[in-house]
N, C-alpha and C positions, 0 to 999 in steps of 0.2 A: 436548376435552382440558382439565383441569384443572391448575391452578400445580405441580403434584407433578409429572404427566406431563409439561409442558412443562421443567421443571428438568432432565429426568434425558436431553432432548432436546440440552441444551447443547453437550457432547461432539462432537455431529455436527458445530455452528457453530461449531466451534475454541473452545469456552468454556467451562472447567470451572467444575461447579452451583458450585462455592465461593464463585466471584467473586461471586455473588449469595447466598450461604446470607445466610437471618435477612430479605431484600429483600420490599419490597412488588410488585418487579415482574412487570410482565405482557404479555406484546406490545402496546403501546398502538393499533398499525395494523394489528392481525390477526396472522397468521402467512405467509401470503403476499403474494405483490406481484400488484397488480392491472393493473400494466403500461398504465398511462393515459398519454396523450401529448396534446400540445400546453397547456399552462397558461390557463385561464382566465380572459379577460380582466378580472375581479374581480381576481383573484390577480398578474397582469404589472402593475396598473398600482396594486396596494397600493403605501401609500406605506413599506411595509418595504422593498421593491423597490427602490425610490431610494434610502433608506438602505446598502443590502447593497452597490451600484454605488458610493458616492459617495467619490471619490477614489481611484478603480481604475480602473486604464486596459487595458481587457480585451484588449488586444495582449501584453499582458507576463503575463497569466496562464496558466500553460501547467501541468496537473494534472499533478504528478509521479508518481502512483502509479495507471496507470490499468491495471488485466490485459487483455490480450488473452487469451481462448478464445475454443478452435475446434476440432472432432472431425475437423478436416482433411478435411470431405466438398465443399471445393473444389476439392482439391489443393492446402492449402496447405501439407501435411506436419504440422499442429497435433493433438496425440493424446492422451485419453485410457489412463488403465489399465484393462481390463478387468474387473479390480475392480470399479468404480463401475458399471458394469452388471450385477452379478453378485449374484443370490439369498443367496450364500454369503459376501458382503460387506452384510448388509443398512445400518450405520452408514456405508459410503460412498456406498452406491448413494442411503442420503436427503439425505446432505450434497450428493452431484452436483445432486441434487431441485433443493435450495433456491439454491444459484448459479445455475442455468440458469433458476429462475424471477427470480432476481435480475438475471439480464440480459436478461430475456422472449426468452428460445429455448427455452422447455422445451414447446412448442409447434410446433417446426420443424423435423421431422425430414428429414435428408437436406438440410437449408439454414441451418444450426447458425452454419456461420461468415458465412455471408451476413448473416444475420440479426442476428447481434451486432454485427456494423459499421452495419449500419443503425441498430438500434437506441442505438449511439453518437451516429451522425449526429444522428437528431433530439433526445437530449438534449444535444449542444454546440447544437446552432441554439436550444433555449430559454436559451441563456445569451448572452452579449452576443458581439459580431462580434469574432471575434480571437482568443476564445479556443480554447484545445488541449488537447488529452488527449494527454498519453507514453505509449506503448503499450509493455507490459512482455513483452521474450522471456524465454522461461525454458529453462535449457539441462538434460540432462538429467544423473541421478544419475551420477559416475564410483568408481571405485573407486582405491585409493592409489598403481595403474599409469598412472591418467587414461585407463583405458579407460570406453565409456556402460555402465550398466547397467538396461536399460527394466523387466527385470524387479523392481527396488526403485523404480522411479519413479512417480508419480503423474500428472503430465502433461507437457506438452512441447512450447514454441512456439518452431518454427525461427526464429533470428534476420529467416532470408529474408523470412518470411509477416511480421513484423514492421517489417521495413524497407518492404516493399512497398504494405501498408497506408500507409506515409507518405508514401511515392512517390504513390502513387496517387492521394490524398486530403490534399494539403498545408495544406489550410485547413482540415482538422479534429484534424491526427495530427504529434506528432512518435515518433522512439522512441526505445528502449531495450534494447540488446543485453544477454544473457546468457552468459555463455564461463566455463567451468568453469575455476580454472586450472591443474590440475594433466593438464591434456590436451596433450600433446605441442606440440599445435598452436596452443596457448593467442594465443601474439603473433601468429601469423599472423593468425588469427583476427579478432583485435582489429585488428591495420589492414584487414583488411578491413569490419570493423563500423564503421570511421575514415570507409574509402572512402566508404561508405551510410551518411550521416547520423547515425549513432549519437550521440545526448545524454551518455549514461551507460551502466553497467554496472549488471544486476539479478542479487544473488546472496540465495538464502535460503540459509543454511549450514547448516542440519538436514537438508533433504530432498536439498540435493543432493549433500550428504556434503566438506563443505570445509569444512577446520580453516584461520580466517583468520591463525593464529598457526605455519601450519606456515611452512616455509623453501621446500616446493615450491610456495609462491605468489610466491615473490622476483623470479624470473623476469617473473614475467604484474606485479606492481607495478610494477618500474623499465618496463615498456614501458607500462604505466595513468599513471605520473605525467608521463611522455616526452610521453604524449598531451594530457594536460590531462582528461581525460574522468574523471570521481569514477563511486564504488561508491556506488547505493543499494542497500544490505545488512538485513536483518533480522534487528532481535537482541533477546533474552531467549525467553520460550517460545514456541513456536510448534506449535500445534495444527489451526491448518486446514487443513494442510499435512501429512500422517500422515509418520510413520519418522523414520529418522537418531537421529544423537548430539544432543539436546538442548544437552551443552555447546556442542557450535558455537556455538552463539546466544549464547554469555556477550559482552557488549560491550567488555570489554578485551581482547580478541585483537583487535579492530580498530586495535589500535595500531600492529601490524607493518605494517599497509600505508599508518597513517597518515606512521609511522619511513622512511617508503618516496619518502615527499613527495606520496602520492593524500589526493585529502580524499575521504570519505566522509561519508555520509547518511545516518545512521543511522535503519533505518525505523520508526516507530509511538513517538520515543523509549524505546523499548526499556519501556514501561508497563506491561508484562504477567511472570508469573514470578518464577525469582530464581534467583542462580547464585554457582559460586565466587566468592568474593574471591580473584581471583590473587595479588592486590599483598600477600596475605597466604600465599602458597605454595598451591602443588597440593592441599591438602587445607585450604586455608581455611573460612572461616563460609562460607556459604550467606546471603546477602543480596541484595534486592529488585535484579531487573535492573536497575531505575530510577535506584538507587544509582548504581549502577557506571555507566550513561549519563551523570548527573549529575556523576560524577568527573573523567571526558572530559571534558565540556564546560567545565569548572572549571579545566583544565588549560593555562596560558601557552603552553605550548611547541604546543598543537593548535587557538589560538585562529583559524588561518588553514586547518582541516584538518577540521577536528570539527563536523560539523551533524547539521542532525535536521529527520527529515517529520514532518509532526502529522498524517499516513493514520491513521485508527479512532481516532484521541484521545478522538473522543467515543461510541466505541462504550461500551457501558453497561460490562464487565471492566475497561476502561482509563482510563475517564472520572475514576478519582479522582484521576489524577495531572497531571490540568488545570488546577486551581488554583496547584500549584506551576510549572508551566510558564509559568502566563499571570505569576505573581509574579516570575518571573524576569525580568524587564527586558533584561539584557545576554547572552540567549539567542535574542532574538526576531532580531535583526541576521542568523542563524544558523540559520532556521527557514524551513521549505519546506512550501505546503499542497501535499497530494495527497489524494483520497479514499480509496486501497484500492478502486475501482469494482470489481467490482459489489457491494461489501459494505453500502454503501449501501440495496441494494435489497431487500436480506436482511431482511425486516420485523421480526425479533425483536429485532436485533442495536441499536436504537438507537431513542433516547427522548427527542421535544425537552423534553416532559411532566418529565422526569428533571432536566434541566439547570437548568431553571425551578426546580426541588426545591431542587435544590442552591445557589441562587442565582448561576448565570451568566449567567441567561437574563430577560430579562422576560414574565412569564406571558402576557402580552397579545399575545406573539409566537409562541405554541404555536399557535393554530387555522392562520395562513393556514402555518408550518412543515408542519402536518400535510399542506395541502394540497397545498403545493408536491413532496412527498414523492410525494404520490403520483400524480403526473403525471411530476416527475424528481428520482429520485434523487439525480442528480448535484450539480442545481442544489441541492437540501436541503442536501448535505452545504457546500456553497459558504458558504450564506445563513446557514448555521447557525451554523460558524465568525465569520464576520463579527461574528454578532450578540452570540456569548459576550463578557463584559466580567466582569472581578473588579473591585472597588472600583471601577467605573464605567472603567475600561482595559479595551479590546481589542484583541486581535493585530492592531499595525498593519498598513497595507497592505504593506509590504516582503514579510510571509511569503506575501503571495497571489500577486506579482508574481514570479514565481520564473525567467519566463525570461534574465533575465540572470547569472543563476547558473549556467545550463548553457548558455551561449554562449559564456561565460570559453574553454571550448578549442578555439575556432576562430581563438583568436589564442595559444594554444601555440605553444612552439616546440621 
C-alpha cells in the first residue's frame, strides 16, 4: 500500500484524508497491531518509566474513556450490526478489521468478548497497581418516541455486561452507563445504573440520535444532577461512529444540561470538525468545534460544570489543537485523561515520531514510545501524554489522577 492508498483508507478510521492533505505522514508502526504483551525489561526499567510515574499515585488513576466490545458470544447481550460483517458494507466490515485487531480479538472467534477482557487485564497489569479502565456501555440508537432502533445502530453494550465486568473484576474495571434520554424509562434507568456502581453517563449524540439541546432530555438532567453522576458526551464530528445528525455533536447544546446543574466532559475537547455558531442564531457561521468547546470552557457561569477528556488528543486529525490546550493553564484544573482504548492500538492513528516534529515531545523519547506501543497500547497512550510538554510545561498530574472527579457523587445528595 502506498501514501495515496493508505490516504483514501482514512474514512474507515473515522478520519477524513483532509486532516492530513499536503502531510508527510505515514503509519510509523505499520498498519496493524502486532498484539505483543508483557513489556521488556529494557523498556519497564527505562528511566522514561520513572519519569512517566513520578508524582502519580496510581490509585487515583482511573482511564476515563475506556470502550468495552463484545459480539455478545458470552452472553453478554454485546452486538454488533451486521453490516460490519457484510460483503455489501465493504468500508465497515474493514473498520470492524482494525478495532478488533486493535484490541487483539480479531483472532478469536466465538471468544470475542472473553478475549478483550483479558486482553485489558494484561495491559492494566503493565501499568502500575491501582490503576483502572471505565468501561463504556453504549446504549442503543432511539427515535424521537424513545423507542431502540437496532436497525440504524452500529453496536450495543448492555449497561448489564458493563456493570458486571466491574463487579467481577474490581481491581481492574470501574464503569460507565449509557441511557438514551428520551426513553420512557430513562430515570428509571439511571437509578438503577446508581444502584450498579455507575461512574458516569456515556452519550455519543450522532449515533445515538440525541439532540442535547432538546427539552425531552429535561427530564433524564434534573434526575443526572439529583445524582451527582456527569455526561461523558462527544462533541464536534464524529466519524468512527457512522450515521445520525452530525449537528448533535455541536458543543453548545451541552449547555441545556449543563443549565440543568450536570457537569459534563466533553469528550476528545471537541478537536475535530466545526459546526453552527448557535450563539450566533440557527443559521450561524460554521466555525471550528474547538471554538465553541473553548467558549464553554471560557464561560464563569460553567466554571464548576464544563470539562473535558484529552481521549485521541494526540491522535495525528486532532493533535493540532494540543498546543493550545496544554497553553491553557486554567483548563487543566478541568481536564480528565482517558485513552479512547482501543484507538490506541489502531497503528495508523498515532505518531510519537509526529509530536517530536511538532516540538512536544523530546526526540530521544520516540524509540522506547515506539516500543512500549507495541507491547501496550494503553500504557503508550499514558506515557505519552505524560511526556508532551509546550515551553517545557506539562499536563500536570491532576489530569491523570481523575478518580476523584468521578467519586464526587457518591456523596450527592
Amino acid at each position: 500500500m502506498n501514501r495515496r492508498q493508505f490516504l483514501k483508507t482514512l474514512p474507515v478510521l473515522g478520519i477524513g484524508a483532509a486532516g492530513v492533505a499536503g502531510a508527510s505522514y505515514w503509519p510509523e508502526q505499520g498498519l496493524m497491531n502486532q498484539c505483543l504483551s508483557n513489556l521488556p525489561e529494557s523498556a519497564t526499567r527505562h528511566p522514561l518509566m520513572q519519569a512517566v510515574w513520578k508524582g502519580i499515585d496510581p490509585a487515583q488513576v482511573w482511564d476515563c474513556h475506556t470502550h468495552l466490545v463484545g459480539s455478545g458470544d458470552s452472553g453478554s447481550g454485546a452486538w454488533f450490526s451486521p453490516d460490519m460483517d457484510s460483503l455489501w458494507h465493504p468500508l465497515l466490515r474493514l473498520q470492524k478489521l482494525f478495532y478488533m485487531n486493535a484490541g487483539c480479538v480479531h483472532e478469536a472467534p466465538g471468544k470475542m468478548d472473553a478475549s478483550y477482557i483479558e486482553r485489558l487485564h494484561n495491559l492494566l497489569d503493565g501499568m502500575r497497581p491501582g490503576c483502572k479502565a471505565m468501561l463504556l456501555a453504549f446504549d442503543w440508537r432511539h427515535d424521537t418516541d424513545g423507542r431502540p432502533v437496532p436497525e440504524h445502530s452500529i453496536f450495543y453494550i448492555p449497561n448489564a455486561y458493563a456493570a458486571e465486568m466491574a463487579r467481577r473484576h474490581p481491581t481492574y474495571f470501574e464503569w460507565v452507563a449509557s441511557i438514551h434520554p428520551y426513553r420512557p424509562d430513562c430515570v428509571e434507568a439511571l437509578e438503577q445504573a446508581v444502584k450498579d456502581g455507575a461512574r458516569a453517563i456515556k452519550w455519543l449524540p450522532s449515533a445515538m440520535g440525541i439532540d442535547p439541546a432538546s427539552k425531552r432530555c429535561d427530564r433524564f438532567y434534573d434526575a443526572l444532577a439529583a445524582s451527582g453522576l456527569p455526561i461523558i458526551s462527544h462533541a464536534g464530528r464524529e466519524l468512527a461512529v457512522q450515521g445520525g445528525d452530525q449537528n448533535d455533536g455541536n458543543p453548545l447544546k451541552l449547555r441545556r444540561a449543563m443549565d440543568h446543574g450536570v457537569r459534563v466532559v466533553i469528550a476528545h475537547c471537541a478537536s475535530d470538525g466545526d459546526d453552527i455558531d448557535l450563539d450566533q442564531g440557527n443559521n450561524g457561521p460554521r466555525v471550528k468545534s474547538f471554538e465553541l468547546f473553548a467558549r464553554l470552557m471560557d464561560e464563569p457561569r460553567y466554571a464548576k460544570l464544563a470539562y473535558a477528556d484529552i481521549s485521541a488528543l494526540t491522535q495525528f486529525n486532532r493533535a493540532w489543537a494540543l498546543k493550545t490546550v496544554l497553553r491553557h493553564g486554567e483548563w487543566h484544573s478541568r481536564l480528565l485523561n482517558g485513552s479512547d482504548y482501543p484507538l490506541p492500538g489502531v497503528m495508523p492513528l498515532f505518531s510519537a515520531g509526529d509530536m517530536a516534529e511538532m516540538g512536544l515531545l523530546d526526540k530521544t523519547a520516540v524509540p522506547w514510545l515506539k516500543e512500549i506501543r507495541a507491547h501496550n497500547p494503553l500504557l503508550f497512550d499514558f506515557a505519552l501524554k505524560r511526556l508532551l510538554k509546550l515551553d517545557g510545561q506539562p499536563f500536570p498530574a491532576s489530569v491523570f489522577e481523575t478518580r476523584k472527579f468521578f467519586e464526587v457523587a457518591e456523596h450527592a445528595t
